[in-house]
C-alpha positions in Angstrom: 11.9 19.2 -6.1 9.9 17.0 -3.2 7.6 14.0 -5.1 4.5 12.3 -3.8 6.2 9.1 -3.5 3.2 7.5 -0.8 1.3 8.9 2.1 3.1 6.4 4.1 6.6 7.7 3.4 6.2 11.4 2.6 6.9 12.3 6.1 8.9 9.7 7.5 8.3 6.5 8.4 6.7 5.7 11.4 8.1 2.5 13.1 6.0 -0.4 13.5 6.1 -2.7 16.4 7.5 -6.2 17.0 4.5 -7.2 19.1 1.6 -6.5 16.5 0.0 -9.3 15.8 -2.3 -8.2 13.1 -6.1 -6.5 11.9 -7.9 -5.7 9.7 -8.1 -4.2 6.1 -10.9 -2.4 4.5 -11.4 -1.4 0.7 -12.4 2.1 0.3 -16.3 1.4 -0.5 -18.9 4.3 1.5 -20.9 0.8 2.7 -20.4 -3.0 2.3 -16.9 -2.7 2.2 -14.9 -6.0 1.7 -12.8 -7.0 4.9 -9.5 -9.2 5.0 -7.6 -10.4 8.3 -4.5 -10.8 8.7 -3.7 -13.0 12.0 -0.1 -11.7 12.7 2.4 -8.6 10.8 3.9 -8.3 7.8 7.1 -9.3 6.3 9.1 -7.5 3.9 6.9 -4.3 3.5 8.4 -2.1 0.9 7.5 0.6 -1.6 7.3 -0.9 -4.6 6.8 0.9 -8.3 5.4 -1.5 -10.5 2.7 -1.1 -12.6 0.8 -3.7 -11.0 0.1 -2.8 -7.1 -2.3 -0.8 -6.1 -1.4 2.8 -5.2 -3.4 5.5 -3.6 -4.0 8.4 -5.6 -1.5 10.7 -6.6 1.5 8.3 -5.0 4.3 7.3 -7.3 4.3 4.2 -5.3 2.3 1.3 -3.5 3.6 0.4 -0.2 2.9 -3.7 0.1 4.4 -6.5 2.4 3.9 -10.2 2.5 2.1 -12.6 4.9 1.4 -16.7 4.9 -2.1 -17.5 3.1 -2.8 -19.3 5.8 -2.5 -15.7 7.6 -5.2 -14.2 5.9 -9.0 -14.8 5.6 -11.9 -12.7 4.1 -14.4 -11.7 6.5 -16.4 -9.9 5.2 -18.0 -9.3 1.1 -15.9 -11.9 -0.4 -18.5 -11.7 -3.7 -17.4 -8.7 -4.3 -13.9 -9.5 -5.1 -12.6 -10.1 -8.8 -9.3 -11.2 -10.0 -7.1 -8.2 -11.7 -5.3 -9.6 -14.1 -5.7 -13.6 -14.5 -2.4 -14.0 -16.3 -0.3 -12.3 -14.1 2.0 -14.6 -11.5 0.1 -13.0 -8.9 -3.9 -13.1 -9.1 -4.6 -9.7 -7.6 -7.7 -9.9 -5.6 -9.5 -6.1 -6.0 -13.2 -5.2 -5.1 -15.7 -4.4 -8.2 -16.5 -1.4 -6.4 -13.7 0.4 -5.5 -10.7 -0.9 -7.3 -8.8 -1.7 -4.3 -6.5 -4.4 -4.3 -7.3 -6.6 -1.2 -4.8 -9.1 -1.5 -2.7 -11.1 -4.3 -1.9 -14.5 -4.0 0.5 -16.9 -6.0 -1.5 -20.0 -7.2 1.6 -21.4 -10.0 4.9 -22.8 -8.8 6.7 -20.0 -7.8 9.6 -18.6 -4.9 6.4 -17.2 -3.0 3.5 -19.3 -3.0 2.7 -19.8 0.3 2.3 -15.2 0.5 -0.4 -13.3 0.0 0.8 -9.6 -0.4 -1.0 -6.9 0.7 -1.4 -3.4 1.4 -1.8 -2.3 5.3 -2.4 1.2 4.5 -6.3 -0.5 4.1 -5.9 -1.0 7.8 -7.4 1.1 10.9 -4.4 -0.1 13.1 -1.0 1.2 13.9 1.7 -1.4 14.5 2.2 -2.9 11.1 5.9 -3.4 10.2 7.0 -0.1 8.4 8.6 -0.3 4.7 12.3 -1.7 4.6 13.6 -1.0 1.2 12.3 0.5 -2.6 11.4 -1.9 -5.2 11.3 -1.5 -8.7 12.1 2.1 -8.5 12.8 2.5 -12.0 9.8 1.2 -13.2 7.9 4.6 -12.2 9.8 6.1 -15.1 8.0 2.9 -17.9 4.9 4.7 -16.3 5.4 7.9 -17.3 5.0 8.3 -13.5 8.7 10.4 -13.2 10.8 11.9 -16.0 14.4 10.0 -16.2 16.0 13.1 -15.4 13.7 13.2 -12.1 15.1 9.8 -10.7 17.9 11.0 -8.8 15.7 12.9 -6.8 13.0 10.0 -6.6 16.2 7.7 -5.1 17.2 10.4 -2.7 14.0 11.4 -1.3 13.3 7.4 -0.8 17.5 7.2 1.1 15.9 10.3 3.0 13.5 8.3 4.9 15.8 4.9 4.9 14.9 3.1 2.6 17.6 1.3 -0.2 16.5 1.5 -3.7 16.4 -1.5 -6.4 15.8 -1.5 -9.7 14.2 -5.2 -8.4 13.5 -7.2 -5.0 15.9 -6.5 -2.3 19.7 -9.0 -2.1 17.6 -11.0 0.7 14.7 -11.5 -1.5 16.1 -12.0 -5.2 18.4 -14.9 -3.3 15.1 -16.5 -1.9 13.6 -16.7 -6.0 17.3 -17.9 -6.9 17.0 -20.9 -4.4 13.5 -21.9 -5.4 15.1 -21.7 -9.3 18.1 -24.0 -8.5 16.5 -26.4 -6.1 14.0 -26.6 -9.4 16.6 -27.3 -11.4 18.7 -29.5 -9.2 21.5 -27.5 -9.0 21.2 -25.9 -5.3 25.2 -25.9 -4.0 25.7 -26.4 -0.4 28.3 -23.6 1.3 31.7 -25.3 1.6 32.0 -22.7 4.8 
C-alpha cells in the first residue's frame, strides 16, 4: 500500500542547493495573496506529522524548516494574517482567507526563539533545502490520519526516500531543547573529552 505522505516526498526528493539564498512564499488566495521573504534557506526542513502544521490537502504530512526571524519579513497583506492558536508555543501566523500557515514564530522562552518555521512548498522557487528527517511520525495515527497497523508502511515509504523517522525532533535537535533546559536550570556539564 503507497500513502500520500506530501507532494514534496511522494516521488523522491528533489535536492536543494547550498547556494540558494532565499524567495518568496505566497498563501494560496486567487488575488491579494499575503507574501513572506525569506533572505537566505532553510535549516532543518523535515516532514513533520503533528497536528499543528499546515499540510496540503490530502498529505499525511507538512513539510516545514526553520529560518532566523530576523530572516523573514512580510511584504506583502500583512492584515490579513491571524494568529492560529494563541496558546500554543508557537503563534502560527495563517491568512483569514485561505488558511495557509505563513510562518510561526516563538514569542516565550524557548530552545527556538530566534526561528520562524515555515513552509517552502508556498514558494515559486526551486533551491530550498530538501527535507532531512520525519518528525512526529506517530502522531499521524492520534489523527486518525493512518491506522496503527498502517505505520510500518508509513516509516518505510518515508526510509524509501531518505528520510529517518522520530516519534519526536531529530538526536541533533532534541539535544539543542536539552541545552536550552539545562543552561536554564544551571546544570549544563562541560565534556571532560
Amino acid at each position: 500500500m503507497s500513502f500520500k505522505l506530501h507532494p514534496l516526498i511522494d516521488n523522491g526528493l528533489k535536492k536543494g542547493s547550498e547556494s540558494f539564498s532565499g524567495g518568496t512564499l505566497s498563501c494560496h488566495c486567487p488575488s491579494e495573496k499575503v507574501t513572506v521573504s525569506l533572505s537566505s534557506n532553510v535549516l532543518h526542513n523535515h516532514a513533520c506529522g503533528c497536528s499543528k502544521c499546515w499540510k496540503p490537502s490530502s498529505a499525511i504530512f507538512s513539510i516545514v524548516g526553520v529560518i532566523p526571524t530576523s530572516n523573514l519579513s512580510i511584504t506583502a497583506n500583512a492584515s490579513k494574517l491571524h494568529i492560529v492558536d494563541a496558546s500554543a508555543p508557537i503563534q502560527r501566523h495563517a491568512c483569514k482567507s485561505c488558511g495557509v500557515h505563513m510562518f510561526g514564530r516563538i514569542e516565550i522562552e524557548h530552545a527556538f526563539k530566534g526561528l520562524d518555521f515555515v513552509h517552502v512548498e508556498l514558494s515559486g522557487e526551486e533551491g530550498w533545502q530538501e527535507p532531512q528527517f520525519a518528525a512526529f511520525v506517530s502522531s499521524v495515527v492520534e489523527q486518525g490520519l493512518v491506522a496503527p497497523e498502517d505505520m510500518e508502511g508509513v516509516r518505510g515509504q518515508l526510509k524509501g526516500v531518505g528520510l529517518e523517522t522520530y516519534d519526536a525532533l531529530s538526536p541533533g535537535l532534541m539535544d539543542a531543547i536539552a541545552t536550552f533546559v539545562a543552561k536554564k536550570n544551571g546544570t549544563l556539564r562541560t565534556s571532560k573529552l
